[in-house]
C-alpha positions in Angstrom: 246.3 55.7 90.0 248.3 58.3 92.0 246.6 59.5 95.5 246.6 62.8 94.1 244.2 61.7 91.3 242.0 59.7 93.7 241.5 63.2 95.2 240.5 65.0 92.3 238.0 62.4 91.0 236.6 62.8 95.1 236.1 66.5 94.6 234.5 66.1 91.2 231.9 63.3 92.5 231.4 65.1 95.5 230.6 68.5 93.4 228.3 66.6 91.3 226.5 64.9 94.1 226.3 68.8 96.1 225.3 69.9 92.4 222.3 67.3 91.9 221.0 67.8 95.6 220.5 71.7 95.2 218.9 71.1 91.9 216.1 68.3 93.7 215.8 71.0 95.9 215.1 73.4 93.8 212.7 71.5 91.6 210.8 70.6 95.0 210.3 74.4 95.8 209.1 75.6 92.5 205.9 73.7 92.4 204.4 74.8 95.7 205.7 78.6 94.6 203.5 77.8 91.7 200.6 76.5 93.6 200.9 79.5 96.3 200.3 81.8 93.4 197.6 80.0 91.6 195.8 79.8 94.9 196.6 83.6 95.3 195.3 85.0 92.1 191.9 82.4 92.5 191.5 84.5 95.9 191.8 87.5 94.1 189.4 86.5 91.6 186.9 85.4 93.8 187.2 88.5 96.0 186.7 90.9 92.8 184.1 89.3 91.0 181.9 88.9 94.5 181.4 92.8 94.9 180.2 92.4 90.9 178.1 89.8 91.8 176.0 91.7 94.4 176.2 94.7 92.3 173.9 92.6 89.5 172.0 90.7 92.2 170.3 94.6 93.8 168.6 95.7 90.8 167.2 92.7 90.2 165.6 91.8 93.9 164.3 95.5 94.3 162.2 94.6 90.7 161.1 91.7 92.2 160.3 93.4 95.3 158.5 96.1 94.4 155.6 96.0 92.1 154.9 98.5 89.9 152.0 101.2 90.9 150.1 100.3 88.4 149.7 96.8 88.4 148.1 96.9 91.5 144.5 98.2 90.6 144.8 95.6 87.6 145.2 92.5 90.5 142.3 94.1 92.6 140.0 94.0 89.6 140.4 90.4 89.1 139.2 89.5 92.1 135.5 89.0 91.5 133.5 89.8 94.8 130.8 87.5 95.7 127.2 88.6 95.0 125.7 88.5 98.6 122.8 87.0 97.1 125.0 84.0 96.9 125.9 84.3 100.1 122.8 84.4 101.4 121.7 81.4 99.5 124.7 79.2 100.9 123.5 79.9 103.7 119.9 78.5 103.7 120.9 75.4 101.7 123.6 74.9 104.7 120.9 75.6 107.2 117.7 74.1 105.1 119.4 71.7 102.5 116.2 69.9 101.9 114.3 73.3 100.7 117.6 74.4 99.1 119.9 71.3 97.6 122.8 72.0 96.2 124.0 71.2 92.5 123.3 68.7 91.0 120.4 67.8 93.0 117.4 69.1 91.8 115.3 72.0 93.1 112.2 71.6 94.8 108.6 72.8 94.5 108.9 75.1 98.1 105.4 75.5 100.3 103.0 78.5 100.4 103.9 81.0 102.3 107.8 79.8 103.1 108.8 83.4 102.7 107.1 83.9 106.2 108.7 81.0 107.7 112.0 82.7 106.9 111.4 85.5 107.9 110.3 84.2 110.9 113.9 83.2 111.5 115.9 86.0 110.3 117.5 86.7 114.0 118.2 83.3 114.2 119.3 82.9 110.8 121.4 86.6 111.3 120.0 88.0 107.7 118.0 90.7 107.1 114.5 90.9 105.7 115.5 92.2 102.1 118.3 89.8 102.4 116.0 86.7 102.7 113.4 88.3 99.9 116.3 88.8 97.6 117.4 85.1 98.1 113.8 83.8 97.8 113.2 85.7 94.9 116.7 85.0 93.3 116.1 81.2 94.2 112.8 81.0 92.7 113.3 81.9 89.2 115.3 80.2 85.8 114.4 77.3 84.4 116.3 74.7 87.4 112.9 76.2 89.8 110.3 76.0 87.0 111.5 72.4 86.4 110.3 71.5 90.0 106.5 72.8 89.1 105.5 69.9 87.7 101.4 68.9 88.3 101.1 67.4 91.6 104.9 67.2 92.4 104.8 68.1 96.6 105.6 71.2 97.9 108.2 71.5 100.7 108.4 72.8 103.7 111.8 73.9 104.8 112.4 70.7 107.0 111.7 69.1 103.1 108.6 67.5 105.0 105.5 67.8 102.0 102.8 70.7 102.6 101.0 70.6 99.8 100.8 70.0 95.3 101.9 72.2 92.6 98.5 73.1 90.8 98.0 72.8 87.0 97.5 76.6 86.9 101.0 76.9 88.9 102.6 74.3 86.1 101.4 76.1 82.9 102.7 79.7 84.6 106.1 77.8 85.3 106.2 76.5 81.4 105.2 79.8 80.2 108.1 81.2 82.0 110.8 78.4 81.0 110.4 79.0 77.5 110.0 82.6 77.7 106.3 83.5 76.7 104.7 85.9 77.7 100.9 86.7 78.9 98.3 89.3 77.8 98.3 92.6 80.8 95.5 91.2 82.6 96.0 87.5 82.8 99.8 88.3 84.0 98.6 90.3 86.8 95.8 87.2 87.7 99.0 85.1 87.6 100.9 87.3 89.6 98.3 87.3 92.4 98.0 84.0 92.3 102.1 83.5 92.9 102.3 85.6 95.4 100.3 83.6 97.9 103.1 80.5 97.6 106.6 80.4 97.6 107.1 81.2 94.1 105.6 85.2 94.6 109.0 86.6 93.2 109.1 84.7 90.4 105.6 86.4 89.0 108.1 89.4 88.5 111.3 87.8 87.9 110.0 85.4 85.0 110.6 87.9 82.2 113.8 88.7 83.3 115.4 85.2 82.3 117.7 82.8 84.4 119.2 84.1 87.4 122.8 82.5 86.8 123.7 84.1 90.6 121.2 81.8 92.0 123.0 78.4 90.1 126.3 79.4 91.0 125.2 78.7 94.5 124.2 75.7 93.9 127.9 74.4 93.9 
């Protein structure tokens, strides 16, 4: 082979080898164009469907913030005040628990005259006069009290130290109010007097009225 030929086949190889390098170089460039503009358009995505986003998420947290006029009124009527008969009993069985257990514990037979004795203590006790009648007379009544004037059980003081019996006349005026009877004009108002004297006077008046389901709810 002639030295001219030599040279040719040098410029051919040498072509093909410049040839092949720009076309690896080329191939190299393409993918990371391609990745710069996937990258791009995800940022642009992103960036338009944020202000959507936000735009959705507004309605929705003003509802939740912001409740409607009228429910209000509906909310406040489901929540049941307490009777402050209730209250007032809490707090003589938290101050007297052995005149006034608590449920389950059984009531007790309470002394004559322990109506004075707490009154006696009302500034101590910071309740009223009515307030303590109302929880005496509330507390003495429904079958839970009348179950506790049984013949001869004890009477209580409110240190739950024994003062005295129930009398058989105080035990049939108790059954006679548990199951609901009733008593002819002038034996009720014999009855009566007689209740009043001990610490079951409201009940002489409270009897025909039924159970006073205020005064077992603070039992609890």
């Amino acid at each position: 082979m002639g030295f001219e030929q030599l040279a040719k086949l040098r410029d051919q190889l040498a072509k093909q080898a410049n040839a092949q390098r720009k076309q690896k170089q080329a191939s190299e460039r393409h993918p990371s164009h391609a990745g710069d503009k996937d990258a791009k358009a995800k940022d642009t995505k992103a960036r338009d469907a944020k202000p959507a986003a936000r735009t959705a998420d507004r309605p929705a947290a003003k509802t939740g913030a912001r409740k409607p006029e009228h429910a209000r009124p509906a909310a406040r009527q489901n929540q049941n005040p307490v009777d402050p008969v209730v209250h007032t009993i809490g707090k003589l069985q938290k101050r007297f628990p052995l005149a006034f257990p608590k449920n389950p514990a059984p009531k007790v037979a309470l002394k004559i005259g322990i109506l004075e004795d707490l009154l006696a203590q009302a500034g101590e006790l910071k309740l009223t006069e009515q307030e303590i009648r109302d929880a005496v007379s509330t507390w003495c009544r429904g079958s839970r009290y009348w179950a506790s004037l049984t013949e001869g059980a004890p009477r209580v003081d409110l240190a739950g130290a024994e003062t005295g019996k129930v009398t058989a006349a105080d035990s049939a005026f108790a059954r006679r109010r548990s199951s609901g009877g009733r008593t002819r004009p002038a034996k009720a108002n014999e009855e009566a007097a007689a209740a009043a004297k001990t610490g079951d006077e409201d009940a002489s008046t409270a009897g025909d009225k039924g159970n006073a389901p205020e005064a077992d709810q603070a039992q609890g």
